[in-house]
N, C-alpha and C positions, 0 to 999 in steps of 0.2 A: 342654026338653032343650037345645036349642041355645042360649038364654040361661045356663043352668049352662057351657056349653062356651066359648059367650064370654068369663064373666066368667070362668075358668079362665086362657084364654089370654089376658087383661088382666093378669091375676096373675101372670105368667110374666115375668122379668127377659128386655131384648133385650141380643143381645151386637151388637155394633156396630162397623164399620168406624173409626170415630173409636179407639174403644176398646182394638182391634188395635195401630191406628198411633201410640197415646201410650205404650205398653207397649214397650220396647226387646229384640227377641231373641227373648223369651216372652208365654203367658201362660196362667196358673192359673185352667184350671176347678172351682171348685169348689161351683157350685151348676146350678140346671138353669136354660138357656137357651134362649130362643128366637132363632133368627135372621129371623124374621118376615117369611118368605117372601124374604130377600131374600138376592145371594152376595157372601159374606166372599172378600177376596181378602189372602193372609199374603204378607207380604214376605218375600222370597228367604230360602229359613234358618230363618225362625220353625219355633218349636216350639211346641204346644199342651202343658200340662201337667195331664191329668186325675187330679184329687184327691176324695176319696171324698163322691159326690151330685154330681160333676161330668158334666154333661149337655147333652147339645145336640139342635135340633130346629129342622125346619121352615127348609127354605134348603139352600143351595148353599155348599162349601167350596173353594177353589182354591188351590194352591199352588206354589211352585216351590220344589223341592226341601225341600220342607216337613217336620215331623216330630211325632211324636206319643211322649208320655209316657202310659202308665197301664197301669192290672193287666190283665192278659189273662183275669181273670174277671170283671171290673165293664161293663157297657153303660154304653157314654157318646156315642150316638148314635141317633137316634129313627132307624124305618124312611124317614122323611120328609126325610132326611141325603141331598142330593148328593153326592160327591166328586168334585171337579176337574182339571185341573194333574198335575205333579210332585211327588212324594213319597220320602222316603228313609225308612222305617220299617222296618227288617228282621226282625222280627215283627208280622203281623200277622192279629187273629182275630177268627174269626165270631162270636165273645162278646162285643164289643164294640156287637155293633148289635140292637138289643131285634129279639128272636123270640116269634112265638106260635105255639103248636103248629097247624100246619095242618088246617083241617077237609077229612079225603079227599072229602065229599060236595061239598063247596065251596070248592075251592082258590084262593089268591089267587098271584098269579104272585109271585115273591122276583127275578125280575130285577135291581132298582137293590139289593140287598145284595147279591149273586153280582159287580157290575158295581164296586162300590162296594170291595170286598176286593181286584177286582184294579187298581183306580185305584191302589190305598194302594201296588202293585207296579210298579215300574221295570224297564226295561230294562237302566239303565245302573247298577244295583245288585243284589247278592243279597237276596232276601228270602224270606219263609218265611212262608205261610200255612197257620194251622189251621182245618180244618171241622170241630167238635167232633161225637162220638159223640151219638146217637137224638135227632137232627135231619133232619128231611125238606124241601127245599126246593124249590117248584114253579117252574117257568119256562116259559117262552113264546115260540114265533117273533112277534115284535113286526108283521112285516108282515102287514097284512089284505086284502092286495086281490086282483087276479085268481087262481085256481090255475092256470092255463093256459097261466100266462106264458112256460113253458119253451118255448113252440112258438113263439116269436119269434125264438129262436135261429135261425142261418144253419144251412140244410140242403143235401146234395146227394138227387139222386135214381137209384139205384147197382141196375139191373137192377128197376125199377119198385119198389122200396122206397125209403120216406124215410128217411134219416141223419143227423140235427141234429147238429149241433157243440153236443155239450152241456158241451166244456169252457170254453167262453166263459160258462158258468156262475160260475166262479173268477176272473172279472175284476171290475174294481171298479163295471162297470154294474150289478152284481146284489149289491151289499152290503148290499144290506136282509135277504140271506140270512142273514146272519152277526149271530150272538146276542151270543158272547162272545169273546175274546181274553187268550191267557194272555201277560205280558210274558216277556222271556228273562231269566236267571238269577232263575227261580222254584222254587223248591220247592214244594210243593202236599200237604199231610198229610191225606188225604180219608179221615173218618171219619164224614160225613153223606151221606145218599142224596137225590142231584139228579134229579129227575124231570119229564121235560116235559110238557107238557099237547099235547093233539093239536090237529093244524092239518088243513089239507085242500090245502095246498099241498106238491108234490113233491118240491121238494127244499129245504135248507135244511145249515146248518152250525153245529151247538151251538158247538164251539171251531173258530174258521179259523186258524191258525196258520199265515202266512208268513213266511221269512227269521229267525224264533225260534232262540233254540239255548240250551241247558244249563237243562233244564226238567223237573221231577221229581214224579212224581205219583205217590203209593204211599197205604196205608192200608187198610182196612176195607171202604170204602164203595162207592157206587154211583156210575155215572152212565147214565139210560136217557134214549130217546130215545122215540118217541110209533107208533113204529109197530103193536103189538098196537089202539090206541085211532084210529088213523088216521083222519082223516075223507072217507071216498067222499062226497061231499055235491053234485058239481057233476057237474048234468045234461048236460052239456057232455061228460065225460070219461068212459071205461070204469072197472070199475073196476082194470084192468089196467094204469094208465095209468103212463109214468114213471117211477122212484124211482133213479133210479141215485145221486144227490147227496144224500140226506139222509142226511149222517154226524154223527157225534155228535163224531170227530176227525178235520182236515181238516187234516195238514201238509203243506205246499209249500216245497222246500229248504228245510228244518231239520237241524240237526244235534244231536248229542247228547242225544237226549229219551229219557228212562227214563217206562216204565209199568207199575210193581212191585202186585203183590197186590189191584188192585181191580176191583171187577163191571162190564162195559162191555156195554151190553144195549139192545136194541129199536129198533135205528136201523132208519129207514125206507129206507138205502140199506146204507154199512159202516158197523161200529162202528169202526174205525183206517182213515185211507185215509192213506198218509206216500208221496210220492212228491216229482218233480221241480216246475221249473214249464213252461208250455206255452206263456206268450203271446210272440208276435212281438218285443216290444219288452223284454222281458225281459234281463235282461245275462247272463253265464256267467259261473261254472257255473253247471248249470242244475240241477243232481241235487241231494239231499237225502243224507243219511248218518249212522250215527251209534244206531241207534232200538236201544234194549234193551226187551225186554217179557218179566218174570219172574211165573211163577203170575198170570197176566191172565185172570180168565173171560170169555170173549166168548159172549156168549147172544144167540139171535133177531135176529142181521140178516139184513133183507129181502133183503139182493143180496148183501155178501160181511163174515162178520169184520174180516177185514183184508185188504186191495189194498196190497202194496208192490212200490213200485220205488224201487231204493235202494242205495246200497253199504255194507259194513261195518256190518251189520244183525244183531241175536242174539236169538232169540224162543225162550224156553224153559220147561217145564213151565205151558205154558198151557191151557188147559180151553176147548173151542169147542163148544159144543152149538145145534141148533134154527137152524142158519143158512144163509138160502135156504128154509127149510120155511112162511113164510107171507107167500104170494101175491106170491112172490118174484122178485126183476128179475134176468136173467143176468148172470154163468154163477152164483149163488147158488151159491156155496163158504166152505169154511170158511175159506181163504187162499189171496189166489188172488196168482199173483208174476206181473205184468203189468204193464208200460210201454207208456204211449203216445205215439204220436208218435214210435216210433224209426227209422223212413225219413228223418225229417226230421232227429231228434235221438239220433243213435245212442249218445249217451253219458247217458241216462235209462235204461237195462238195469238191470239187476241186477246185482249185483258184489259178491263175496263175504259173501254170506249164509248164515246158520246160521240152523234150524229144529231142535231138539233135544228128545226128553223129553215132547210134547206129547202130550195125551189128545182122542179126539172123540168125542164121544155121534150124538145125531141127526142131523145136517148132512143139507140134499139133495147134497152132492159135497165131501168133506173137503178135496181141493186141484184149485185148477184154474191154470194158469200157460202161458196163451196171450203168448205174447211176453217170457218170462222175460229171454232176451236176443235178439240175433241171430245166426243160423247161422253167419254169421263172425265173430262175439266168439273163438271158438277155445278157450277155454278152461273149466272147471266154473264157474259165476257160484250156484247155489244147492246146497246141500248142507244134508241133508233127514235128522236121526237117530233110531234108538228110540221111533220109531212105530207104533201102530198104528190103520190106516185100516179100518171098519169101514164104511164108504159109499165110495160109485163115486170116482177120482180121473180127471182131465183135465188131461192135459198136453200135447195135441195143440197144435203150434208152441210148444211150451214151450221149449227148445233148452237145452243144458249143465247139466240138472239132475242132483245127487247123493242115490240113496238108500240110507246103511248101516244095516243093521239093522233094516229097517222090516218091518212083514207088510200089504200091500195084497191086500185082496179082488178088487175090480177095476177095469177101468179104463171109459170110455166117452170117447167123440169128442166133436167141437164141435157145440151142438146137439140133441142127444142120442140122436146116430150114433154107431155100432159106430166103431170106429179102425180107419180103411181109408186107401187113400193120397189121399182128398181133406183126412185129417184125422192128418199126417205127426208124427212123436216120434222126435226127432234126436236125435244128439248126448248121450245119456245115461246114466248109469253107474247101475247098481244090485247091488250090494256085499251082501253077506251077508243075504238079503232071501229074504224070504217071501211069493208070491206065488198067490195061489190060483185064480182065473179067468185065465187068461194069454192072450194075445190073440198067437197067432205071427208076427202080422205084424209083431210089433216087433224082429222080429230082421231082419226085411229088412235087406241090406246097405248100401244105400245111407244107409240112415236112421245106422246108424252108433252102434246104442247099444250098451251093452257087458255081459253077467251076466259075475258070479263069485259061485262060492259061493253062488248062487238055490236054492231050494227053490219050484221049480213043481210048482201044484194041487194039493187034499186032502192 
């Protein structure tokens, strides 16, 4: 067998650097290639021209500002295809790179094709990628080493409790977390279901998206993360341990990112976390803005659906079920609107958000919104419509939130104390709202919230 496989790849025509650089501009695939383990590098501008049985394999492609010709239904790239460099291709699809149907007993990670599609995507171009329909593709957090790691992080010790700075997680000491990377002005047509394989490390970031903006993912399809399959594996750890960072989306100032119509499922932390950024050296502004999320299912995260903090935000007819419900990291909600860091950085709040239209199934806490803004923000910063909350909400230190037309069952504290004055609900408006367990301390004066047109208990 491996003699048949040799004399195979002897048979196989090499394409070659020489080859490239006699050819002016272009040049025409059109039979199948090997690049023979070795990387083609295209001068500035080339353009590949794939013609029918045009094929390439095995090696590395690099380019500046590179470009590609061919049918967006012909494979002209073996899974064994690098892509390197700069690319200008304003379509580009997962039909281009040979697929085998995944065996579920025996997965092979699809990594370098997931890695490989957004190579083909630019920052400094618009491009448009398709994941074609009943395609399944496994992935992987690529780091194998300790699980533990996160306890290296700086800690203070705050009334004999430890308190790790686990936002030093988001720095670039820990980019081994980070799987993938979407470029800005992408569009993204996800009609195939991306599924990770499980790891046993805490935390991790399917996409990290910093400083991105005008990025569009809608479609059909999926994307889950690994936590129903998690691995408790190290005897070292509880099985309690950690998960606040294993998102499946991790924006850090971004702006204008749309996430229309698809299944975001199984993160072992949030499935959307879009907020500011946190590190010291960071420049201003530091806020993120911009995030639309239409009919998004968010199913099964361990700690929260979606964490924003954020300005100029609109989340509508989204579906959130089962989140926080297994073996979940707090406050495990279905949306929780919290910023951190705003003693330090008070302009990370919340600032004019809409939540509208949305449905919740199971959730252990539909909303929780500890630090929404600050008590002296002074003004409504989220505004919350035509809901209905059929699990506990927490919005204890939540400050200037709006609800019209909602019906909340009830409320609970921080922790999972009654709402008393260690666990205070300022500054809030609730508008034609239906309220069924009502907790009368919210009308304490000082607190400063406001009913109209409520409908309290049964």
């Amino acid at each position: 067998m491996i003699q048949t496989l040799t004399a195979l790849t002897i048979l196989l025509a090499t394409l070659t650097q020489q080859m490239i650089d006699r050819s002016e501009g272009s040049f025409t695939v059109s039979q199948t290639y090997t690049l023979g383990g070795q990387a083609l590098t295209l001068p500035t501008g080339y353009q590949l021209v794939f013609k029918k049985g045009g094929h390439l394999s095995n090696g590395t492609l690099r380019a500046i500002e590179g470009r590609i010709s061919a049918s967006s239904k012909r494979s002209i790239f073996a899974a064994d295809i690098v892509i390197e460099g700069s690319w200008n291709v304003p379509n580009i699809y997962d039909k281009w790179f040979d697929y085998t149907q995944p065996d579920t007993n025996h997965p092979v990670p699809a990594n370098q094709i997931i890695r490989n599609l957004l190579a083909l995507a630019n920052d400094d171009h618009s491009n448009h990628i398709f994941f074609s329909r009943n395609r399944s593709y496994y992935f992987e957090l690529p780091y194998k080493g300790k699980a533990n790691f996160g306890e290296r992080v700086a800690h203070k010790v705050i009334k004999g409790v430890t308190r790790r700075n686990y936002l030093e997680l988001y720095g670039d000491d820990y980019d081994f977390l980070r799987i993938f990377t979407i470029p800005s002005r992408t569009h993204i047509t996800l009609h195939s279901n991306l599924q990770m394989l499980p790891t046993n490390v805490g935390a991790y970031f399917v996409f990290m998206q910093k400083d991105k903006h005008d990025i569009i993912i809608e479609g059909g399809g999926s994307i889950r993360g690994d936590a129903p399959a998690h691995l408790y594996d190290n005897p070292l750890l509880p099985p309690s341990y950690y998960g606040e960072w294993g998102h499946i989306f991790c924006f850090m100032r971004c702006r204008d990112i749309t996430l229309r119509d698809i299944t975001i499922a199984d993160a072992f932390g949030d499935c959307v976390s879009y907020h500011g950024t946190y590190g010291i050296n960071d420049h201003s502004p530091r806020w993120g803005e911009r995030l639309t999320m239409q009919r998004v299912r968010i199913i099964n995260a361990r700690r929260n659906g979606i964490t924003l903090a954020a300005r100029n935000c609109r989340i509508s007819e989204c579906h959130f079920d089962q989140c926080g419900m297994n073996n979940g990291t707090y406050p495990m909600s279905a949306i929780d609107f919290e910023a951190d860091g705003l003693d330090t950085w008070p302009e990370l709040g919340n600032q004019n958000v809409i939540m509208e239209n949305c449905t919740f199934g199971r959730n252990k806490r539909d909303i929780a919104a500890s630090n929404n803004n600050l008590p002296s923000y002074g003004k409504i910063a989220t505004t919350i419509r035509g809901c209905y909350f059929p699990n506990p909400i927490r919005i204890t230190w939540g400050n200037w939130l709006r609800f019209e037309r909602c019906t909340i069952t009830s409320f609970i504290g921080a922790w999972n104390r009654p709402v008393d004055t260690n666990n205070s609900v300022k500054h809030n408006e609730f508008i034609d709202c239906r309220i069924i367990d009502f907790p009368e301390i919210l009308k304490t004066s000082s607190w400063d919230n406001t009913f109209i047109n409520c409908t309290i208990g049964k």
